[in-house]
C-alpha positions in Angstrom: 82.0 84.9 77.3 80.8 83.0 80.4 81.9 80.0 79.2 85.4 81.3 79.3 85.3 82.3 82.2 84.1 79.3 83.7 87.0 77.8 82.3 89.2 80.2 83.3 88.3 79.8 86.8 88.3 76.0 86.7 91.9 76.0 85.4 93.0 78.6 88.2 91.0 75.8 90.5 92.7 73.3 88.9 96.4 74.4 89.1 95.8 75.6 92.9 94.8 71.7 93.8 98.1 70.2 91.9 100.6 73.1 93.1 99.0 72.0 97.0 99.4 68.8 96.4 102.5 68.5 95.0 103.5 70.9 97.9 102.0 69.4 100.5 104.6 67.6 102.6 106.3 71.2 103.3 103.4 71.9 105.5 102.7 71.2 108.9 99.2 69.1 108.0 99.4 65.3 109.0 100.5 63.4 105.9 97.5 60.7 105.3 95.6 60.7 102.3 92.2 62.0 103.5 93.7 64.7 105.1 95.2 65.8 101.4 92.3 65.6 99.4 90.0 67.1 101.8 92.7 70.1 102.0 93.4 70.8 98.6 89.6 70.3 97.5 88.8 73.0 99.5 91.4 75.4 99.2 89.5 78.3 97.9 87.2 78.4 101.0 89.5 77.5 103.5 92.5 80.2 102.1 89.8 83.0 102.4 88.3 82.0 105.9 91.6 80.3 107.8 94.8 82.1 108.9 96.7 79.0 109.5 95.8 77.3 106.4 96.9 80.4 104.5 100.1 80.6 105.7 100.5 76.5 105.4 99.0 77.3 102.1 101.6 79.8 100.9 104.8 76.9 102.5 103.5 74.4 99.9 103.7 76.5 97.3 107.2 77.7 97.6 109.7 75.2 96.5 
């Protein structure tokens, strides 16, 4: 049982980084590469303790 959901969290993980980077020029982040991994690595923490990245958050998933 904890196996799956360890897996189940790593594929929710896992689709958040790809949908943030695939959406990631709609937000208002400067577009170099560094900047994008370091922003959709650390999504989880940063959409729980940052207002702005939220709402840039939610911008790069719409579309």
């Amino acid at each position: 049982m904890l196996g799956l959901l360890l897996w189940l969290l790593l594929g929710v993980y896992g689709y958040g980084v790809w949908r943030f980077w695939k959406g990631f020029g709609r937000t208002n982040f400067s577009r170099n590469l560094p900047n994008r991994i370091y922003l959709s690595a650390l999504w989880p923490v940063l959409i729980i303790a940052n207002k702005s990245y939220r709402q840039n958050f939610t911008k790069a998933l719409k579309g």
